[in-house]
N, C-alpha and C positions, 0 to 999 in steps of 0.2 A: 499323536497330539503335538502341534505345533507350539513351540516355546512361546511363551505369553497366554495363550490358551486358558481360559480357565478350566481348572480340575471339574472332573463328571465323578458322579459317581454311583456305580453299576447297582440299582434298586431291582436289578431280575435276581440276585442272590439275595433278598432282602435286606440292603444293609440300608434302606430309606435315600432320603432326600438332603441338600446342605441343613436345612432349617431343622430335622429332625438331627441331626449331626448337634446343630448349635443349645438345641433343647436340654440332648440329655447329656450334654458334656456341663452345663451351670445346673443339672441339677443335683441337688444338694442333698446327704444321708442325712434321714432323721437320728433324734438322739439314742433310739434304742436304736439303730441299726450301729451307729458311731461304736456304742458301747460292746456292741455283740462283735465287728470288728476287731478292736481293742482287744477284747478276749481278756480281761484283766489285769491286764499291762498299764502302766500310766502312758497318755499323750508323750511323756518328756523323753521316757524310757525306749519306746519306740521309735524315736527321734533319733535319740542317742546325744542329747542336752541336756543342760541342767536348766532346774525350774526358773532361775533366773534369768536364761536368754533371753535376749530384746526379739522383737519384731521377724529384724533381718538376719539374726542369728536362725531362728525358725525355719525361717524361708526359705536359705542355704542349706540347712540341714535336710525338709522335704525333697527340694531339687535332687540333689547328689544322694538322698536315699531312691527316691523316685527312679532315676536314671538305672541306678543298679539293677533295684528289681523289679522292673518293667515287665510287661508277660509276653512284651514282644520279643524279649531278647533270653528270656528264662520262665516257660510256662508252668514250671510247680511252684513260682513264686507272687502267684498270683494274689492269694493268700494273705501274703507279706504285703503285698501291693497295697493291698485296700488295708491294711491295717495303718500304714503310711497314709495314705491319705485321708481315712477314718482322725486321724491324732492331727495333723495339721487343720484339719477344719474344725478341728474341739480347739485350737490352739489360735487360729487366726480369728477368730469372730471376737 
């Protein structure tokens, strides 16, 4: 692929099309899954904030959890992954 190229991406392994990429990347856990997630942890706890953080305190906090436990970079922390982002989206709306 020549630089500037736009990205392909290989739908003979079934990984879909851009549009299916864009789909289910906005789409959003409902609230029992959020909770099932969570596993009885609070949103803040999981963060690793207090209940009083603003916005961008949040936001920061998701990121740099986010980064850590990625499954790209540590696959038993997968787990942890969606519990991260489970608690930011009870956190951001």
């Amino acid at each position: 692929m020549a630089k500037g190229d736009p990205q392909t991406y290989d739908t003979s392994k079934g990984f879909g099309n851009p549009e299916q990429w864009r789909k289910a990347f906005k789409a959003r856990m409902t609230d029992i899954e959020v909770e099932r997630a969570l596993n009885g942890r609070s949103a803040y706890e999981v963060l690793g904030i207090s209940n009083t953080s603003s916005a961008e305190q949040i936001k920061s906090a998701f990121r740099r959890k986010a980064l850590l436990y990625h499954p790209d970079k540590n696959a038993e922390s997968a787990s942890e992954f969606m519990a991260i982002q489970a608690a930011y989206q009870k956190l951001s709306v």
